[in-house]
C-alpha positions, 0 to 999 in steps of 0.5 A, spaced: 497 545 529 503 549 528 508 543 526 503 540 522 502 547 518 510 547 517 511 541 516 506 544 509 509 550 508 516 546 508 511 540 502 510 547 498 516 549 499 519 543 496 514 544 489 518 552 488 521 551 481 528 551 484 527 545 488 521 540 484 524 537 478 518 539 474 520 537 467 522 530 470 516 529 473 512 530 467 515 526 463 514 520 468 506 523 468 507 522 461 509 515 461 505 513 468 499 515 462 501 511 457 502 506 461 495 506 464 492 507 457 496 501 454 493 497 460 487 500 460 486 498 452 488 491 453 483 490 459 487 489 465 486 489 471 488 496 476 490 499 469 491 506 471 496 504 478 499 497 473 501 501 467 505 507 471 508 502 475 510 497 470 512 502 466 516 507 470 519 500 474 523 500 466 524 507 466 528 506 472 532 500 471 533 504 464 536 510 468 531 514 463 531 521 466 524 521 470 522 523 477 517 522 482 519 527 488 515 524 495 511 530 496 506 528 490 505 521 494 501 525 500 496 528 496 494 522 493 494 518 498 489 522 501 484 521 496 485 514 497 484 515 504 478 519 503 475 513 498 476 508 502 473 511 508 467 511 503 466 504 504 465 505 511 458 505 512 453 504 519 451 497 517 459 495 518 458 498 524 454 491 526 459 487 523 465 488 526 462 481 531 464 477 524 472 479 524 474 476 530 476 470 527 479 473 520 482 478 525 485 472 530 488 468 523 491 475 520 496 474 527 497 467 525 499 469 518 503 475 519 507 470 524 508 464 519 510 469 514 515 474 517 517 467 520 518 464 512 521 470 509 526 471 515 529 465 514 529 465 507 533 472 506 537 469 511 539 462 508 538 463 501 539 471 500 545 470 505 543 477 509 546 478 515 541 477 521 538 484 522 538 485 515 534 478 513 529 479 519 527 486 518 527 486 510 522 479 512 516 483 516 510 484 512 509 491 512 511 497 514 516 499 509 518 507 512 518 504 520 522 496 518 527 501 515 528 506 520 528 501 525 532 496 522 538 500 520 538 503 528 539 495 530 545 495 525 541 493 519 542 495 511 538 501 511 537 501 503 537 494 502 531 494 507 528 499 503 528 495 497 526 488 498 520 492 501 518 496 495 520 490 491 515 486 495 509 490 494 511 492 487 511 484 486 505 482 491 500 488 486 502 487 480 501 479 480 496 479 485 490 481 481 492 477 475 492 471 480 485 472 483 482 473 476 486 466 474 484 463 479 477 464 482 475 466 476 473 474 478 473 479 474 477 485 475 477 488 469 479 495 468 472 499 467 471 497 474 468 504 478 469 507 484 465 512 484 461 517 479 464 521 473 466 528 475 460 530 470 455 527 474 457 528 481 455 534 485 461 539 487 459 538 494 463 530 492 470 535 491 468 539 497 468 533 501 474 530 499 478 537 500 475 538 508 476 530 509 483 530 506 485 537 510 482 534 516 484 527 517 492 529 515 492 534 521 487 528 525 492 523 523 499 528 525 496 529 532 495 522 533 502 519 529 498 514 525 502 510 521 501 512 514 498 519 516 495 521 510 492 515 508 489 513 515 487 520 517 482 522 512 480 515 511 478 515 519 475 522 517 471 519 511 469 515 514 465 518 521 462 522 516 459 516 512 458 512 519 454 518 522 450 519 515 452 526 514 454 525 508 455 519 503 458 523 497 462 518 493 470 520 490 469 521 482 472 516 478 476 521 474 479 523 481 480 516 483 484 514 477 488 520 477 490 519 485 492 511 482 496 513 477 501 518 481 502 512 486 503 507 480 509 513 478 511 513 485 511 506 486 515 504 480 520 511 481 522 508 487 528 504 484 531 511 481 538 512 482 539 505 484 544 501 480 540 496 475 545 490 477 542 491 484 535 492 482 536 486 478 538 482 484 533 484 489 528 482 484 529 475 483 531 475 490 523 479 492 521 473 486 522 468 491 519 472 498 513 474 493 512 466 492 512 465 499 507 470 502 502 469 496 502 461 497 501 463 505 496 468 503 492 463 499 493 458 504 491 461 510 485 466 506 482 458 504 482 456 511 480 461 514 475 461 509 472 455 510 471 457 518 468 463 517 464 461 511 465 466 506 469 467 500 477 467 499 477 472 495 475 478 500 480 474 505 485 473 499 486 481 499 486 482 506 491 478 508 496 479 502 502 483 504 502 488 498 500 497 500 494 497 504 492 503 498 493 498 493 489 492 495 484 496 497 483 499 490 484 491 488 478 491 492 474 495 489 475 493 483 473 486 484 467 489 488 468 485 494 468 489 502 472 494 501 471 496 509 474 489 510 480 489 506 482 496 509 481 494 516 485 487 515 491 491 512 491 497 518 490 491 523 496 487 518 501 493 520 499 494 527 501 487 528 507 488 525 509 495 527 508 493 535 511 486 534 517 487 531 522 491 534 520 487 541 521 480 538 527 482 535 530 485 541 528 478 545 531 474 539 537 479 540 537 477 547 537 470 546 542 468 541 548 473 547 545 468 552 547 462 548 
């Protein structure tokens, strides 16, 4: 408890005036804003998490004065984790029978594309090997960077692909579903009621479901912490039907946009020439990734008998934040998008390291 309550005093810490770049931060709300409203007016999809990111993705490559500190992105996540939670209601419960074989074809896919994207960073980006194989996995941004920079890796080009990959994968997927199963996600979905009409009993349960599941998931080291903590917390509340009280809209569009802001501020300090080139070289990993996402989700589809679109956002290696809000606005199962993406980076996460320390120990005993 007291490593947790200082690792807050240090995030509050950080938002002093002398630390917390409040004028930078404020102009890159105030672009994400406008962002969010020009796509929101043009009727795209994800309009409040698009339109930051589309944007402050420019400003960054423009070197526009914008700032995004990392201590934003923990609130956020925890509404996100709140809402996704929400989904997880007690007739889910008596599904989980039902994703034996999606789970069993999400093993296969993350193995065909960590396997695919190894060897295109290594053949055509031309990547050292410990470079190419972590900036290949499908997932786990923060732990394929510490760990590939501890075996020798590039550490900051890791970083970059990775964000790349995601930024990609979110700001094409949801135009791709849209096109090609004909689905709507258009940018009045909801994911709640309005702030006006929701009991202030909602915001309550969204502050001690947040509190509660960052400290949760603190104790337990889970990956994404602030995101799958209150996510589990969330959702033992909805399962156990204590409450079933839903995020408000206006809170879930604000939580959006901040991730949207984060997400596109990620390349700041970068030099455009080489964020340039670790975008097109991302184009091609993107390509790959979402070819096999749509492969394997056909397939397996066929198995199970249900739709792709669910199976499409669930194995897509995007955020495991964003893809479930693409669920939502796409209305489709929430609780199952979310599941497959923890169960993505679970794989990832546990497999990676080992495998590559057998590759390791293959190629010195050739």
């Amino acid at each position: 408890m007291g490593t947790f309550l200082g690792e807050l005093r240090g995030g509050f810490a950080k938002m002093a005036p002398s630390r917390f770049p409040y004028p930078k931060f404020a102009a890159a709300l105030g672009l994400g804003l406008v962002g969010g409203y020009l796509f929101y007016r043009a009727n795209l999809p994800l309009p409040w998490m698009l339109g930051p990111m589309t944007v402050c993705t420019l400003a960054a490559l423009l070197r526009l004065p914008i700032a995004a500190p990392a201590v934003v992105r923990p609130p956020m996540s925890a509404v996100i984790g709140v809402m996704l939670g929400a989904a997880f209601t007690p007739d889910v419960l008596g599904r989980l029978d039902e994703w034996v074989i999606s789970t069993i074809g999400l093993a296969f896919f993350v193995a065909a594309a960590g396997l695919a994207c190894v060897v295109y960073f290594r053949k055509v980006a031309r990547f050292d090997p410990t470079t190419a194989y972590f900036s290949g996995m499908p997932g786990g941004l923060v732990e394929m960077v510490i760990v590939g920079e501890a075996r020798g890796g590039d550490g900051r080009t890791i970083a970059l692909i990775h964000s790349a990959r995601i930024l990609l994968v979110v700001m094409t997927l949801p135009f791709l579903v849209q096109w090609v199963e004909g689905v709507s996600l258009g940018a009045r979905a909801s994911a709640g009621p309005s702030i006006w009409d929701a009991p202030l009993s909602a915001e309550v349960w969204i502050v001690v479901c947040g509190f509660a599941g960052a400290y949760l998931g603190h104790v337990l080291r889970l990956p994404a912490a602030v995101l799958l903590g209150p996510m589990l917390v969330s959702a033992l509340v909805h399962v156990t039907g204590i409450s079933g009280f839903k995020p408000p809209v206006e809170i879930v569009a604000a939580a959006q946009v901040v991730l949207g802001v984060t997400i596109g501020a990620r390349f700041l300090g970068t030099p455009p020439r080489e964020i340039l080139r670790i975008l097109v070289l991302s184009v091609g990993s993107t390509v790959i990734l979402l070819a096999l996402t749509f492969a394997f989700a056909i397939v397996v589809g066929r198995v199970m008998g249900i739709g792709t679109v669910p199976l499409i956002l669930a194995y897509s290696p995007g955020g495991l934040a964003e893809m479930s809000l693409v669920a939502i606005a796409v209305q489709t199962e929430v609780a199952f998008v979310a599941a497959h993406h923890i169960i993505r980076i679970v794989f990832v996460m546990a497999g990676a390291a080992p495998v590559f320390a057998l590759m390791a120990r293959m190629r010195r005993g050739t």
